[in-house]
N, CA, C and O atoms as a GROMACS GRO file, in nm:
protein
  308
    1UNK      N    1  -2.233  -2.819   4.290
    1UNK     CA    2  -2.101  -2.764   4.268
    1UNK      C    3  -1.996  -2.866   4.312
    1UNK      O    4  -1.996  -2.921   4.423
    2UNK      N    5  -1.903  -2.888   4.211
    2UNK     CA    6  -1.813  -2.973   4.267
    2UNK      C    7  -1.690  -2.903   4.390
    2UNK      O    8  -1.657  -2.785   4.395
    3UNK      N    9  -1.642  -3.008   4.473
    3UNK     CA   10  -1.536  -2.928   4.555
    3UNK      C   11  -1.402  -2.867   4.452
    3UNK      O   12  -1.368  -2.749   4.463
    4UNK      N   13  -1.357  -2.928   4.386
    4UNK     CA   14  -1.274  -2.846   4.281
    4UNK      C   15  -1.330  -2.722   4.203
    4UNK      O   16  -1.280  -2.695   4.093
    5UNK      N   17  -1.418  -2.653   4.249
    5UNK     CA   18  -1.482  -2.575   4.170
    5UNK      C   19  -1.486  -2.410   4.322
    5UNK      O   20  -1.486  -2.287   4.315
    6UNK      N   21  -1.489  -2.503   4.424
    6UNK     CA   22  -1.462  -2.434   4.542
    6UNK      C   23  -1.381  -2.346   4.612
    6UNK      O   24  -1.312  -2.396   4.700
    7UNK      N   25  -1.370  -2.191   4.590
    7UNK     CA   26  -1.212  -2.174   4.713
    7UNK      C   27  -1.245  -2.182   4.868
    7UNK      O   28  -1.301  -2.100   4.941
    8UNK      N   29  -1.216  -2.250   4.883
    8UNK     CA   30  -1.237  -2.258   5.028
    8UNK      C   31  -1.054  -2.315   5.082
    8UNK      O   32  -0.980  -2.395   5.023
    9UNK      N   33  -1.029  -2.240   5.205
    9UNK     CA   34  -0.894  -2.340   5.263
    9UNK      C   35  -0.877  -2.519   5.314
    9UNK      O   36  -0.795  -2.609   5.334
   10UNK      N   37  -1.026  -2.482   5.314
   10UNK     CA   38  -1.054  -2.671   5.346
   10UNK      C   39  -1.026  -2.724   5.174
   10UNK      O   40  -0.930  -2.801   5.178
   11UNK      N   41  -1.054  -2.716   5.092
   11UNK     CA   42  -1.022  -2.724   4.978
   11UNK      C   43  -0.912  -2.727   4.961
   11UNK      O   44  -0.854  -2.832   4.932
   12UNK      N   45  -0.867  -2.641   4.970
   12UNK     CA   46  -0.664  -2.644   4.951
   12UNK      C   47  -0.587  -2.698   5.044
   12UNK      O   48  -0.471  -2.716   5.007
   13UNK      N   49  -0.624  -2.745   5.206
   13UNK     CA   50  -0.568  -2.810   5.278
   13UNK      C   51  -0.628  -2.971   5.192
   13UNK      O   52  -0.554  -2.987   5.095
   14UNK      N   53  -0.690  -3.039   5.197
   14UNK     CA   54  -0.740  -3.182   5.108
   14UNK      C   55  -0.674  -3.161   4.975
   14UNK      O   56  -0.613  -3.265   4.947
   15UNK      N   57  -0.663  -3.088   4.900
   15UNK     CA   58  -0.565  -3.056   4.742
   15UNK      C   59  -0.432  -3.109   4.815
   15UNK      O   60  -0.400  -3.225   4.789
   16UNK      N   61  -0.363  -3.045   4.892
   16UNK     CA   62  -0.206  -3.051   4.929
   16UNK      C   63  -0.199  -3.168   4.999
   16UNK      O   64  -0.087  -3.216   5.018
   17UNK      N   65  -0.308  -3.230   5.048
   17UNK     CA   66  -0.268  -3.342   5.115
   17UNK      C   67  -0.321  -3.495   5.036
   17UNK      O   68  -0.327  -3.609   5.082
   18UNK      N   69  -0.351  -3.447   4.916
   18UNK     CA   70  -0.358  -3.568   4.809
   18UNK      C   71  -0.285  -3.561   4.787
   18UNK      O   72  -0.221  -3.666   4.796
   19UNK      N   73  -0.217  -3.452   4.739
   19UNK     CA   74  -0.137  -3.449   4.618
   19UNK      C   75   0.031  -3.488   4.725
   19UNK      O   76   0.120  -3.569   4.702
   20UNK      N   77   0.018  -3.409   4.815
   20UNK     CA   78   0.150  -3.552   4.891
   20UNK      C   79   0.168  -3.659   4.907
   20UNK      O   80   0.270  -3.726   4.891
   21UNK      N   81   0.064  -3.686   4.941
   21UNK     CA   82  -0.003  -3.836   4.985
   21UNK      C   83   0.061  -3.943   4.845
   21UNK      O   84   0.123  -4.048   4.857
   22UNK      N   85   0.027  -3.885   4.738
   22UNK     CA   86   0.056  -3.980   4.606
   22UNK      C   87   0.205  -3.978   4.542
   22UNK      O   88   0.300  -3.913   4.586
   23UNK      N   89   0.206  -4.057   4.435
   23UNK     CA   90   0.305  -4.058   4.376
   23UNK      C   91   0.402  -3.924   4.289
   23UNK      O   92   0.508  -3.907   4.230
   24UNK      N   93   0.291  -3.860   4.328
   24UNK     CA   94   0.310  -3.725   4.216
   24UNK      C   95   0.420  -3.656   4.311
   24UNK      O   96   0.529  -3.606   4.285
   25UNK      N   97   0.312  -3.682   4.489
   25UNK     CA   98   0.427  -3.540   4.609
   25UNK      C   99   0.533  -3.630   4.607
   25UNK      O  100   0.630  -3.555   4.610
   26UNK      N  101   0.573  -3.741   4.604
   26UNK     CA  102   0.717  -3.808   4.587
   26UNK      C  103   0.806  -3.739   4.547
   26UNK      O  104   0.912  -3.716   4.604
   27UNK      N  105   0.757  -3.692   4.416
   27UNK     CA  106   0.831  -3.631   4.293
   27UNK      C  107   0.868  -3.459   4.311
   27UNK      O  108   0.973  -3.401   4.337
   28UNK      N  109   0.751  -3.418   4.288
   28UNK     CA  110   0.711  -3.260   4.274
   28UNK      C  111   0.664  -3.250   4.487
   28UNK      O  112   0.559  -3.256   4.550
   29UNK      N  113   0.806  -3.233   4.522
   29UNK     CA  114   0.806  -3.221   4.722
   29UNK      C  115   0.775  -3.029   4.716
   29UNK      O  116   0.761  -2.983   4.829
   30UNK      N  117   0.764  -2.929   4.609
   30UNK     CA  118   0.773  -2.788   4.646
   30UNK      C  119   0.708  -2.766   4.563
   30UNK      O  120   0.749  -2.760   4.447
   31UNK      N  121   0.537  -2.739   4.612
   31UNK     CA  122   0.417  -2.697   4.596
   31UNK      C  123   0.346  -2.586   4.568
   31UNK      O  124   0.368  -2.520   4.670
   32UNK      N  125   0.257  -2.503   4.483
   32UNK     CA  126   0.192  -2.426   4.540
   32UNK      C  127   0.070  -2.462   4.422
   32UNK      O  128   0.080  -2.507   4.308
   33UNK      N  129  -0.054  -2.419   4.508
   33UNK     CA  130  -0.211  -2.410   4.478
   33UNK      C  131  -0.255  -2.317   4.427
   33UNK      O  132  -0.203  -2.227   4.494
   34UNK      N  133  -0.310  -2.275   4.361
   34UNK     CA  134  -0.387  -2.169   4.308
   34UNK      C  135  -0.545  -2.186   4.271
   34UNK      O  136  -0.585  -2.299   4.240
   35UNK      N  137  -0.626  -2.087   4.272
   35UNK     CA  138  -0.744  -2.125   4.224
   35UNK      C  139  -0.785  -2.033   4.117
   35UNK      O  140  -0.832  -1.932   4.167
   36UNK      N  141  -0.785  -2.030   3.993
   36UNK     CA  142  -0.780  -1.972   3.906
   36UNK      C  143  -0.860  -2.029   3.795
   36UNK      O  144  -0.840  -2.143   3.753
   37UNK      N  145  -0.984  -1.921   3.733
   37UNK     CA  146  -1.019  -1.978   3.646
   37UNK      C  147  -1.126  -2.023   3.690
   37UNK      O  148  -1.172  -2.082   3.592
   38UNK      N  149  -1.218  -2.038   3.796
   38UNK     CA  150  -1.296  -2.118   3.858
   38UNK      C  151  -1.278  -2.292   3.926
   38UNK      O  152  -1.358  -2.373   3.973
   39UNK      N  153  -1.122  -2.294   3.897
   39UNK     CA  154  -1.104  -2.429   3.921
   39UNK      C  155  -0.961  -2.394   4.012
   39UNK      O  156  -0.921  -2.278   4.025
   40UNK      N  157  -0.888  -2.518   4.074
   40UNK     CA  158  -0.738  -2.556   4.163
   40UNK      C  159  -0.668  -2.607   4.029
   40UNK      O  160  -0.711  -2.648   3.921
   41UNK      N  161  -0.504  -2.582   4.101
   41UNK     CA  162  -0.395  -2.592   4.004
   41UNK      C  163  -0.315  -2.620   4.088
   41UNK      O  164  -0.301  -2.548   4.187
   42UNK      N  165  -0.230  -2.750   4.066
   42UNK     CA  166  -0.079  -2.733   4.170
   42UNK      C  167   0.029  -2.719   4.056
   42UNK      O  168   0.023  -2.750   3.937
   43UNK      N  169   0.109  -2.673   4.117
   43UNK     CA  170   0.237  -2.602   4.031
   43UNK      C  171   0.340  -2.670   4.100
   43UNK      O  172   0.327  -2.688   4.222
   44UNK      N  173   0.449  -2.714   4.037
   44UNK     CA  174   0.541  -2.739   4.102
   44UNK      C  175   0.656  -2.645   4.134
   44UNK      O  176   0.697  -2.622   4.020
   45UNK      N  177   0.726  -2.584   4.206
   45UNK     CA  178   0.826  -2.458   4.234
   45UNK      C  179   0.986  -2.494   4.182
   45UNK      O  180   1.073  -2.408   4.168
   46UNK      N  181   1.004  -2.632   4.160
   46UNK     CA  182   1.123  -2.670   4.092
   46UNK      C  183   1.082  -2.700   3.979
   46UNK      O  184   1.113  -2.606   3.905
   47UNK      N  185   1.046  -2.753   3.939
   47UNK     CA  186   1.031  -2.778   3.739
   47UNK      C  187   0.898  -2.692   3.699
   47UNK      O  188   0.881  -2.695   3.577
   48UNK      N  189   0.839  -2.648   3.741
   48UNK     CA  190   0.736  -2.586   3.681
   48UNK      C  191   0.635  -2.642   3.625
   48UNK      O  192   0.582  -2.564   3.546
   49UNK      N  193   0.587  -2.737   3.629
   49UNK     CA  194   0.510  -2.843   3.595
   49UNK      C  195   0.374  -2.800   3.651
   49UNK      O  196   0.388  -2.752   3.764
   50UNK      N  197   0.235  -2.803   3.604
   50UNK     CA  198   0.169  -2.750   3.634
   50UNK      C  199   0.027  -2.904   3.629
   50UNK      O  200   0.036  -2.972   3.527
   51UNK      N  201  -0.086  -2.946   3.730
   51UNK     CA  202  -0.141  -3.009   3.739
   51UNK      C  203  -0.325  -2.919   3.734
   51UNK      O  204  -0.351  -2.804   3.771
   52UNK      N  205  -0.400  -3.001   3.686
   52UNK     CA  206  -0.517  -2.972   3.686
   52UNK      C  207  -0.622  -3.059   3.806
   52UNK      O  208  -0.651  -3.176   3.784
   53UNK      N  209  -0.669  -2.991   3.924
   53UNK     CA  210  -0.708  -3.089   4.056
   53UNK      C  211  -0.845  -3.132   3.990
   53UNK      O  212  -0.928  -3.050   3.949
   54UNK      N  213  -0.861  -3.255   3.984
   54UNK     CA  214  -0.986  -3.340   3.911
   54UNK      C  215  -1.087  -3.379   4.036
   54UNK      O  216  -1.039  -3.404   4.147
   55UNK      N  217  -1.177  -3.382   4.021
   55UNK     CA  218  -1.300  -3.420   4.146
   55UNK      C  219  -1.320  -3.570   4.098
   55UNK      O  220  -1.371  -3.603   3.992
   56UNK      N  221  -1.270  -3.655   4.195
   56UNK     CA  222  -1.331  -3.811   4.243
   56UNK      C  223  -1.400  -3.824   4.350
   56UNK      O  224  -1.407  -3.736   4.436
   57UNK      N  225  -1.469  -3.955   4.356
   57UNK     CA  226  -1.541  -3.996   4.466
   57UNK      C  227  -1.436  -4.029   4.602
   57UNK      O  228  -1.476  -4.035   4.719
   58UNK      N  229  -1.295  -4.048   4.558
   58UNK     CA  230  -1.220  -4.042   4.678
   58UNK      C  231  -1.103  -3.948   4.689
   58UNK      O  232  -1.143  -3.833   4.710
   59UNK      N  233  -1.013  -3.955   4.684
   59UNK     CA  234  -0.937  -3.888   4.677
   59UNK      C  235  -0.906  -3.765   4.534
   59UNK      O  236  -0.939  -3.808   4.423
   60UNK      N  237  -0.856  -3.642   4.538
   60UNK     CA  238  -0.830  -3.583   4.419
   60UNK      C  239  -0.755  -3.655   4.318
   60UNK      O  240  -0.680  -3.752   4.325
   61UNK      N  241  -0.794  -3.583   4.226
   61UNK     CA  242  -0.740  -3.670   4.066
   61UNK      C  243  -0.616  -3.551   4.042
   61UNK      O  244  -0.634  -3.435   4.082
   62UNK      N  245  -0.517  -3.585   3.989
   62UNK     CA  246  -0.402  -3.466   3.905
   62UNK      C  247  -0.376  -3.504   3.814
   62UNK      O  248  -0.292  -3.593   3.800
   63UNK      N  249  -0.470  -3.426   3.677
   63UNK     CA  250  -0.412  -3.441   3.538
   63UNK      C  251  -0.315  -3.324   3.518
   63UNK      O  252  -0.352  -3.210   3.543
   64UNK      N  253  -0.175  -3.355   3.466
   64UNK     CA  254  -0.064  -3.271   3.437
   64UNK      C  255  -0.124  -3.204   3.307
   64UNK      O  256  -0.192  -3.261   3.221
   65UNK      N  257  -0.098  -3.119   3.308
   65UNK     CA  258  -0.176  -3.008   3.173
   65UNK      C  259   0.031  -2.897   3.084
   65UNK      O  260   0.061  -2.861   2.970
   66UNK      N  261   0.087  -2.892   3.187
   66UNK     CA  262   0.199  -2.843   3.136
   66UNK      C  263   0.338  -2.903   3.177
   66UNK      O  264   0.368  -2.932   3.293
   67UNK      N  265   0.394  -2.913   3.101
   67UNK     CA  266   0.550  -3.004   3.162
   67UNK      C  267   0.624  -2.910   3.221
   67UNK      O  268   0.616  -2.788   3.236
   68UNK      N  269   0.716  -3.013   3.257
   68UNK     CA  270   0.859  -2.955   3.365
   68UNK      C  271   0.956  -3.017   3.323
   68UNK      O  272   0.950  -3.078   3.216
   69UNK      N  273   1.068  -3.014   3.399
   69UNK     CA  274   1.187  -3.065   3.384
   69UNK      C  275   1.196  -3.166   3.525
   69UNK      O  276   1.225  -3.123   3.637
   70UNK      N  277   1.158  -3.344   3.484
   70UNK     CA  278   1.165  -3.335   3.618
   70UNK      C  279   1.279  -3.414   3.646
   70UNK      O  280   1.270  -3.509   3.724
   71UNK      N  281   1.418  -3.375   3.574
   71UNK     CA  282   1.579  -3.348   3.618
   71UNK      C  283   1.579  -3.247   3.769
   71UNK      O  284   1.664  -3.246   3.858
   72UNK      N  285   1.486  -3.188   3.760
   72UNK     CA  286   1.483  -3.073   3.856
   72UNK      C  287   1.418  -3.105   3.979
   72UNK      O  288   1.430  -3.037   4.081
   73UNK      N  289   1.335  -3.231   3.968
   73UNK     CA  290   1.282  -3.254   4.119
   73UNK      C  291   1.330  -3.388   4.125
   73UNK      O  292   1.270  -3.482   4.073
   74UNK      N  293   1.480  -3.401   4.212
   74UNK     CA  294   1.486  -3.513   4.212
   74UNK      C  295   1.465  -3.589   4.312
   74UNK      O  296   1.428  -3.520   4.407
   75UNK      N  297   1.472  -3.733   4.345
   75UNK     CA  298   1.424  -3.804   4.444
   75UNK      C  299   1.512  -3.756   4.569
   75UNK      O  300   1.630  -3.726   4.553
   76UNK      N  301   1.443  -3.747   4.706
   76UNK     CA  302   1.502  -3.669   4.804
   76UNK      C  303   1.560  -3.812   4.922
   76UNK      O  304   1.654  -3.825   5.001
   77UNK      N  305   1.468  -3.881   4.885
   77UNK     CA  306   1.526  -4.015   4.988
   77UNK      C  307   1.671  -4.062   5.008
   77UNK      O  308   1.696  -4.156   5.083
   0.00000   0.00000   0.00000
């Protein structure tokens, strides 16, 4: 079984902390996880943008599966 295939909170604590960690949490800073479907999803809470959590040998993968507006998440720096 892959860990993306998993609900577990250890699962969704490692999901949220890739997905900050990268170029993506730069962007999309207001998060939420879901596990739906048998698989993880991050959503973004300002553009709505929706990611599919991919299983690698290191860190999680995020293929974007639905767009956003990302006028709406703008750089916070």
């Amino acid at each position: 079984m892959l860990l993306t295939e998993k609900n577990t909170t250890t699962v969704d604590r490692r999901i949220r902390r890739d997905f900050a960690s990268g170029d993506l949490g730069r962007v999309h800073r207001k998060i939420e996880t879901t596990f739906e479907h048998g698989q993880w999803w991050v959503s973004c809470r300002n553009c709505s943008c929706q990611f599919s959590v991919c299983d690698t040998n290191g860190p999680f993968d995020f293929e974007q599966v639905s767009g956003g507006d990302p006028l709406l998440c703008p750089d916070e720096d």
